[in-house]
VEXDO-860790 format. One record per atom (N, C-alpha, C): x, y, z. Coordinates in steps of 0.001 Angstrom, whole numbers. Last residue first. Example, Ala and Ser with C-alpha at 12.3 -4.5 7.8 and 13.67 -1.06 7.14 Angstrom:
2
px py pz
12850 -2250 7080
13670 -1060 7140
12900 30 7870
13190 -5690 7800
12300 -4500 7800
13200 -3300 7800
END
This chain:
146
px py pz
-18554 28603 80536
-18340 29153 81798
-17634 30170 82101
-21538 28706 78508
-20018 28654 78667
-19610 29368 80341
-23453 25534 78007
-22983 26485 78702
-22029 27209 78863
-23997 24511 74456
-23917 24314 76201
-23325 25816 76589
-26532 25793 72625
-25446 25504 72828
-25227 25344 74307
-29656 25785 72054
-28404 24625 72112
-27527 24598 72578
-30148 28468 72044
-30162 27645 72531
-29613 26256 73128
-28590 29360 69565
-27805 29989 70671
-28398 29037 71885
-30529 27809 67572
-28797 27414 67537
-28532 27713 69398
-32825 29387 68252
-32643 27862 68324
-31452 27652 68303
-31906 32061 67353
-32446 31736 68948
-32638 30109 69192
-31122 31510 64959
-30645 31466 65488
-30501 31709 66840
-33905 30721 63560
-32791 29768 63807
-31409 30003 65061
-35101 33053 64309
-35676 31698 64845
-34584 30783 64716
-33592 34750 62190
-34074 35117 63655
-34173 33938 64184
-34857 33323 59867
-33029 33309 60184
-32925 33696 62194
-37079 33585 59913
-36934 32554 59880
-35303 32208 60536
-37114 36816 59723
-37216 36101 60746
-37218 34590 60724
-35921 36809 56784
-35182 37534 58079
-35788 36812 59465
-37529 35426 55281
-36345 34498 55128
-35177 35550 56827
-39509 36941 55847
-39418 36145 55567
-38520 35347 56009
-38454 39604 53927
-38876 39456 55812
-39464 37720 56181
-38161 38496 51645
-36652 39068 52613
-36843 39212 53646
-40706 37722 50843
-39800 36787 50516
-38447 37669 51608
-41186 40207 50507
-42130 39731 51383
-41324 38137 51782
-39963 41355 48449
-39502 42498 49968
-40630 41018 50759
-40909 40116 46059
-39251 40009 46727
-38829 40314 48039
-43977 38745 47268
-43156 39531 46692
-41465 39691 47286
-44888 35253 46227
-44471 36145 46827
-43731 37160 46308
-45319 32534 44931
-46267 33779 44942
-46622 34641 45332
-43885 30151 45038
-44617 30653 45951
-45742 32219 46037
-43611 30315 42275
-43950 29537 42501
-44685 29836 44111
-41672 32020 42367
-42561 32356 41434
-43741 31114 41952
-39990 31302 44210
-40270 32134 44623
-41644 32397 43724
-38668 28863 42785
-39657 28494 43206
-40019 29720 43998
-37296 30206 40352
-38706 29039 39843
-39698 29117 41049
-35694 31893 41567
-36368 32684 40405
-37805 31572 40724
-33940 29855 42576
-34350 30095 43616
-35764 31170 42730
-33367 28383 39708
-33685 27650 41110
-34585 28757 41540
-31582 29818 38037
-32862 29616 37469
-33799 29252 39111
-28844 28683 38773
-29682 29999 39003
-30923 30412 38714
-28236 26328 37455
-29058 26632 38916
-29418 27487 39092
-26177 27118 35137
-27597 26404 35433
-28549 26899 36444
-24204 28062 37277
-24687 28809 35889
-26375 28484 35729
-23680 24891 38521
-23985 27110 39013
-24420 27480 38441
-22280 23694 36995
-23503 23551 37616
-24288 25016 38215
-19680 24292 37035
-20453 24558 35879
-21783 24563 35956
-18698 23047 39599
-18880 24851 38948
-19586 25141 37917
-19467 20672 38534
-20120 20961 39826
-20179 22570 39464
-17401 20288 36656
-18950 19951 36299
-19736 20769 37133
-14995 20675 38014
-15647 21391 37058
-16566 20949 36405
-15884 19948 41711
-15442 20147 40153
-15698 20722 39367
-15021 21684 44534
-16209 21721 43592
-15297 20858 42439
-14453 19685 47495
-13849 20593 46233
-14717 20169 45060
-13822 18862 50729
-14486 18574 49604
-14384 19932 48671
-11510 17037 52666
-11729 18477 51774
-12451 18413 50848
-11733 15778 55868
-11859 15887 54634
-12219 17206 53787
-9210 15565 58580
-10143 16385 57609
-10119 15805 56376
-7034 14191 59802
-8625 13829 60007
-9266 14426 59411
-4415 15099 58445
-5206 13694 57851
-6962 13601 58475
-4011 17800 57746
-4697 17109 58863
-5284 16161 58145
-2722 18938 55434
-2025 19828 56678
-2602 18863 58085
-3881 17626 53436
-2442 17196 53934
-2160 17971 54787
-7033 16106 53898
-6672 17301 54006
-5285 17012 54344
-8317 13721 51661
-8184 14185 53061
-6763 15689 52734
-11564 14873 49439
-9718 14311 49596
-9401 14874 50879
-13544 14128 47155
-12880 14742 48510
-12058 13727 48755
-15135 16667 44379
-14078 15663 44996
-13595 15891 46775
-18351 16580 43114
-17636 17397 44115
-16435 15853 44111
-20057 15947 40379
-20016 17407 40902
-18890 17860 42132
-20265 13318 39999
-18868 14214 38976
-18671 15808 39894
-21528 11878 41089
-22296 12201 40087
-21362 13131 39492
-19930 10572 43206
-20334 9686 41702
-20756 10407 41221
-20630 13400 44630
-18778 12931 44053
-18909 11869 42966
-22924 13200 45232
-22220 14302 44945
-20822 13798 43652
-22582 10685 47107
-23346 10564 45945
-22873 11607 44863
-21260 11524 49080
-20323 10344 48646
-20910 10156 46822
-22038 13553 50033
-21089 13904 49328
-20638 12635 48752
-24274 11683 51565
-25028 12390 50653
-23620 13296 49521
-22469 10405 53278
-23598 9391 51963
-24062 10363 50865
-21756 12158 55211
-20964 11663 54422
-21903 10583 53125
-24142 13978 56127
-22904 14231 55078
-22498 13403 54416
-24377 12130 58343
-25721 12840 57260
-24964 13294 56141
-22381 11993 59770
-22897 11032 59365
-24719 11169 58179
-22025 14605 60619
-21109 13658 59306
-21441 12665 58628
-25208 16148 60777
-23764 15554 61425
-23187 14732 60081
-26170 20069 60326
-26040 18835 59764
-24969 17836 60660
-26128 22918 59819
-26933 22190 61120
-26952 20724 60460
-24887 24012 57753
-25838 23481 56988
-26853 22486 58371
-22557 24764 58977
-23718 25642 58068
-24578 25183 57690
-21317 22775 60191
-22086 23680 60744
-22483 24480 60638
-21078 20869 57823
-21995 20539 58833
-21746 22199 59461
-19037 22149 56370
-20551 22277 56006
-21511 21750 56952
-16994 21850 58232
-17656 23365 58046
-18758 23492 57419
-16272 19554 58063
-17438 19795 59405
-17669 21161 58895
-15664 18819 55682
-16971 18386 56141
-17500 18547 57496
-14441 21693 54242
-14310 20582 55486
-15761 20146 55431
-13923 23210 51092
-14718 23298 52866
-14541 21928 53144
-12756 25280 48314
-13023 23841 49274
-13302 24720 50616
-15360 26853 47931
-14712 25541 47806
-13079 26100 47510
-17859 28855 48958
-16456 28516 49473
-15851 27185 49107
-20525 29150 47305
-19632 30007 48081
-18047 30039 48545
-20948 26608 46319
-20631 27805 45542
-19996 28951 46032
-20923 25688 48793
-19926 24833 47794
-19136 26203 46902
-23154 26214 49335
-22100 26084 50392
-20998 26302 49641
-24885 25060 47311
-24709 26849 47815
-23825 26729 47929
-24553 22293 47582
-24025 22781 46738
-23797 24393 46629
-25521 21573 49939
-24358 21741 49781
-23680 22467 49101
-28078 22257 49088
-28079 23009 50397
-26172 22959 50035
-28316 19972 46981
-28265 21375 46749
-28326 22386 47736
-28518 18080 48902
-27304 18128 48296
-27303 19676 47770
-31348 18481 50222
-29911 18628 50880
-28690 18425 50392
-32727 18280 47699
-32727 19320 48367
-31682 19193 49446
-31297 16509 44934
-31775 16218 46444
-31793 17585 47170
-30675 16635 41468
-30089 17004 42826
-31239 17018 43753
-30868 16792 38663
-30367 15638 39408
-29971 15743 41025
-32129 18748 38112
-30179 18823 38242
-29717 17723 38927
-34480 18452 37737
-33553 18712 36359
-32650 18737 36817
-34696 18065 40560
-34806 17172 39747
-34115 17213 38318
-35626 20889 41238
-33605 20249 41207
-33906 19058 40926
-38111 20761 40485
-37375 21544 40343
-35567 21421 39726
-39487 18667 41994
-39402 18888 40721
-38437 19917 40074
-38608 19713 44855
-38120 18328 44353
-37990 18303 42725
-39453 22019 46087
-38107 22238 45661
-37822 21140 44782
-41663 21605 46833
-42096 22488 46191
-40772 22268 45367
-40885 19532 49113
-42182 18883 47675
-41633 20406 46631
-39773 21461 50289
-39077 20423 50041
-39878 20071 48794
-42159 22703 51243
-40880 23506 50764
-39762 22388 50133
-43480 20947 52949
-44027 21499 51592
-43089 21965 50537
-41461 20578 55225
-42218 19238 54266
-42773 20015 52886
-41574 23068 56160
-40437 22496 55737
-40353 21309 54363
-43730 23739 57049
-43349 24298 55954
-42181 23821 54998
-44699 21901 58979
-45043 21766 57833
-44379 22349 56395
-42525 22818 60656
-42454 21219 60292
-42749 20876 58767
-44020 24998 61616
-42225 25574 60530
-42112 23994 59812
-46373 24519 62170
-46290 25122 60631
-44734 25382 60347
-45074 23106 64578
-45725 22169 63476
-45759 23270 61853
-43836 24382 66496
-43209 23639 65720
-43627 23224 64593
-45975 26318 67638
-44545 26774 66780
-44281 25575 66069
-48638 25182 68523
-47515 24624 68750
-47059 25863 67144
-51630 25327 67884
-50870 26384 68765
-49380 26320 69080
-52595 23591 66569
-52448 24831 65937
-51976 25937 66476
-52453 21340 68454
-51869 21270 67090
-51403 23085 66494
-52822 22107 71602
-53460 21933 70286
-51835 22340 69662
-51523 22151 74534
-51108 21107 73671
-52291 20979 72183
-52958 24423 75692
-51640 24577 75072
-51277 23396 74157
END
């Protein structure tokens, strides 16, 4: 049981590490870090969001957040501002560079699917059981409810 090639963890590890290399040149033209552009989806989807609501879409802690929106925000793309209904929240909010950024990006996910050399339906089972696995790992985690 303890080979390399029998462990689950290592080809999702690996894939992860490759998938990253594959993603770098890429969002490089956008000046963007594969976990800032994880934000930036987020972003596209719902701005404004809390920095814990992207932590718990993005399986992330604050302390992983907060350096990587702090960069976000010098580079013009996101503002954050504490939240006036709850001083302990922060609100991060697309700018209009950041929205404008969208348009652009869409090119992204086109580059590196082409790049992986997959078909669209092979790429959706795919990305279905990967989602499967995450979330038998999440439901894991969680403590106990009584």
């Amino acid at each position: 049981m303890l080979l390399l090639d029998r462990q689950v963890c290592f080809p999702l590890y690996a894939a992860s590490n490759l998938l990253n290399r594959l993603y770098r040149p890429v969002l490089a033209q956008f000046n963007l870090t594969y976990p800032q552009y994880l934000v930036m989806l987020v972003l596209w989807e719902s701005s404004p969001c809390t920095v814990g609501e992207l932590g718990e879409k993005l399986f992330l802690d604050s302390g992983t957040l907060t350096p990587l929106l702090k960069r976000l925000a010098t580079n013009g793309l996101v503002d954050r501002q504490r939240d006036p209904q709850d001083e302990r929240r922060v609100l991060i909010t697309l700018t209009t560079q950041g929205q404008a950024l969208k348009q652009q990006a869409a090119i992204i996910p086109e580059t590196l699917a082409k790049n992986l050399q997959l078909s669209t339906e092979q790429l959706d089972q795919l990305r279905a059981q990967v989602q499967h696995m995450v979330a038998l790992m999440s439901y894991a985690l969680k403590p106990e409810q009584s």
